[in-house]
Every structure is written in structure tokens, then in C-alpha cells.
C-alpha positions as a Python dict, from the first residue, in 0.01 Angstrom:
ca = {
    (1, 'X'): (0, 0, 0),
    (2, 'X'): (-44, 146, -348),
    (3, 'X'): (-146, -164, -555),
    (4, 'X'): (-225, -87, -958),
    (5, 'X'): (-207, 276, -892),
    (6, 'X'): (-76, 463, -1179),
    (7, 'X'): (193, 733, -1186),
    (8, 'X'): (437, 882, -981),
    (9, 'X'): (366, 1136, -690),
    (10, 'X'): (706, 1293, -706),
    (11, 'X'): (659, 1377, -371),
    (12, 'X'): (404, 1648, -452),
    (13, 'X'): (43, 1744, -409),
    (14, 'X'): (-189, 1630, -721),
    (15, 'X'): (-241, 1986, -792),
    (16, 'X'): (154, 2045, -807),
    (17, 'X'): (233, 1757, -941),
    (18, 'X'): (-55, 1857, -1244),
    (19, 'X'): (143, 2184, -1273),
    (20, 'X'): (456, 2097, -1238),
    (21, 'X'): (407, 1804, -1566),
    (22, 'X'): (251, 2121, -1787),
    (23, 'X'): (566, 2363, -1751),
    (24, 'X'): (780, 2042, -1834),
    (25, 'X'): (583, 1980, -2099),
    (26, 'X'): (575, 2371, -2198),
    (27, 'X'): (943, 2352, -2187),
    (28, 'X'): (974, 2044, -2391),
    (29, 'X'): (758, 2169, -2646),
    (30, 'X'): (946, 2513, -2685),
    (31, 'X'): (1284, 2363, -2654),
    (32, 'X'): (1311, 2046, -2766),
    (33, 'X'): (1519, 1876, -2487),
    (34, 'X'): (1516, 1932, -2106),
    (35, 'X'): (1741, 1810, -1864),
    (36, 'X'): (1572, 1731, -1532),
    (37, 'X'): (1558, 1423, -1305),
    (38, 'X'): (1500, 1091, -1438),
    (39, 'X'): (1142, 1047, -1240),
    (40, 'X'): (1010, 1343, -1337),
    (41, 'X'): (1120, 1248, -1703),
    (42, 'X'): (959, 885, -1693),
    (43, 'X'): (645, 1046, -1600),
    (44, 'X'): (623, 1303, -1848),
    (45, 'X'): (674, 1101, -2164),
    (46, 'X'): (316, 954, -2172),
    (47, 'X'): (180, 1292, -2043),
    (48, 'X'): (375, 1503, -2394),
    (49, 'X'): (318, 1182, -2632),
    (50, 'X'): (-18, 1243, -2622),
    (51, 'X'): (-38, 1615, -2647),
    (52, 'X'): (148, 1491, -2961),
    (53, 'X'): (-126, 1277, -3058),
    (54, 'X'): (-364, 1515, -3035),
    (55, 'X'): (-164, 1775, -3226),
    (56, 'X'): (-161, 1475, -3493),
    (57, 'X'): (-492, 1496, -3526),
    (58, 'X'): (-500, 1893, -3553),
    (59, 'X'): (-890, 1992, -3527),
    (60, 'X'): (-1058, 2219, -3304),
    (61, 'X'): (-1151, 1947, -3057),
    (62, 'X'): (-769, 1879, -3044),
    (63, 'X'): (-660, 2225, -3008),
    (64, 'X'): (-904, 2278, -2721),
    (65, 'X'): (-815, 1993, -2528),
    (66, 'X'): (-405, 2045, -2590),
    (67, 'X'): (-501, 2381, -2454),
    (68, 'X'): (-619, 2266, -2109),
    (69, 'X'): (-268, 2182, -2045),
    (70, 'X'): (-37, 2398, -2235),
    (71, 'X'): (-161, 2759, -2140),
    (72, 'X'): (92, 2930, -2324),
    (73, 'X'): (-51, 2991, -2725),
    (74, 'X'): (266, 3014, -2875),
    (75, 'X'): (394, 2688, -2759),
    (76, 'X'): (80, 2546, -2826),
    (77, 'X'): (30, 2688, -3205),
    (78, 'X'): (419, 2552, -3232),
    (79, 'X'): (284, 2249, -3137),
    (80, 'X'): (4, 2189, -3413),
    (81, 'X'): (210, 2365, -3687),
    (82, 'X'): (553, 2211, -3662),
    (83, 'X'): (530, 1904, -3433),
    (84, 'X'): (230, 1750, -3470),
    (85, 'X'): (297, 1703, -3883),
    (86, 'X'): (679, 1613, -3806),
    (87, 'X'): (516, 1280, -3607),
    (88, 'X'): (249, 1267, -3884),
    (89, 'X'): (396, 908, -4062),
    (90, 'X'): (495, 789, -3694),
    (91, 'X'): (251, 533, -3478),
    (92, 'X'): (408, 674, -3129),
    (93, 'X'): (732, 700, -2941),
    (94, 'X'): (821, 1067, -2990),
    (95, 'X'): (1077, 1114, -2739),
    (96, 'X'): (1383, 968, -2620),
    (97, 'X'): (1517, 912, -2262),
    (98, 'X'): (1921, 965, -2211),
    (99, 'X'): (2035, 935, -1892),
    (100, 'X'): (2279, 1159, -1749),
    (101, 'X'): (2448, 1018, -1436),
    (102, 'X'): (2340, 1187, -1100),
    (103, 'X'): (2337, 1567, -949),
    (104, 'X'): (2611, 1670, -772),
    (105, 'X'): (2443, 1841, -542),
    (106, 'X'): (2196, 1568, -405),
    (107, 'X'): (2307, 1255, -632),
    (108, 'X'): (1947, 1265, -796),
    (109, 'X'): (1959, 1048, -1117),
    (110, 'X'): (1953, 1331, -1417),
    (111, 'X'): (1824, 1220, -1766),
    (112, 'X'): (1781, 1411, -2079),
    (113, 'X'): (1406, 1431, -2260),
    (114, 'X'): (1420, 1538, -2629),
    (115, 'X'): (1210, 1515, -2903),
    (116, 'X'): (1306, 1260, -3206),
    (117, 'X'): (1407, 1459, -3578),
    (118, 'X'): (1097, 1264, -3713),
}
């Protein structure tokens, strides 16, 4: 039984499942909207809303610990000079959910991640 345990394992080690929510997040950041399965989605909103806090806040402290999980500097400088001062005015809720019907190949339920305008 896995009473008040948080998160999903999507099937994965905690190790993969760690790496596997940074290149979704990496991805997220550089494009602005993913498509990939609705579970994986769910459970990277909380993980990229506050990476988005913390580029919000945009000191060193921040920048170090947004850099624990997005390896790539690029991304990550994209991320405290454009993002973070888009949310700047907004208390939370920086992405949006659409759901996209299910994979043809193995029915998985496919949903759309993107970034809000502001």
C-alpha cells in the first residue's frame, strides 16, 4: 500500500524518474510546450513551477539551486532572463495542461504542457 506518498513513479527507478523530470523540464523551458503523456505532464508541473519561482526570485542562491536541475546554462540563463520576469506580477500557475486524446500506438493518454504568455 502506498498511503500519503507523494508523486508518481512512472514506472521508473527514482534516479530515472529524477532524470527523466529535468530533460522535460529542459525541454519545457527551451520550447515552451511539449507534448508527452498526461502522467508524466501532471507530475512535472509542480517540479517546473518552482524552478519558476526560483527564477522569480533571480539571486545567486536561486541560480545555484535552478542549476542542480537544469544542467544545460543556456536554458537555464533563458530561464532567469526571460521567464522568471514574464511570471514576475503572477502568484503561481505558470503552465497549462491540454489534453490531447490518446497514442495510437499504445492508447497512452497524450496532453500538451505549455507555458502561459504572462
Amino acid at each position: 500500500m502506498r498511503h500519503r506518498r507523494k508523486g508518481r513513479q512512472l514506472s521508473r527507478t527514482s534516479a530515472h524518474r529524477k532524470a527523466v523530470l529535468r530533460n522535460l523540464a529542459t525541454s519545457l523551458f527551451r520550447h515552451e510546450r511539449i507534448v508527452t503523456t498526461a502522467a508524466k505532464a501532471k507530475e512535472l508541473r509542480p517540479f517546473a513551477e518552482r524552478l519558476i519561482t526560483l527564477a522569480r526570485r533571480g539571486d545567486l542562491h536561486a541560480r545555484r539551486q535552478v542549476e542542480r536541475h537544469i544542467r544545460d546554462r543556456q536554458v537555464s540563463g533563458r530561464l532567469f532572463s526571460e521567464i522568471g520576469p514574464r511570471f514576475a506580477a503572477r502568484p503561481g500557475g505558470y503552465t497549462r495542461i491540454l489534453k490531447l486524446g490518446h497514442r495510437s500506438g499504445d492508447g497512452a493518454e497524450l496532453a500538451r504542457i505549455e507555458l502561459l504568455g504572462e
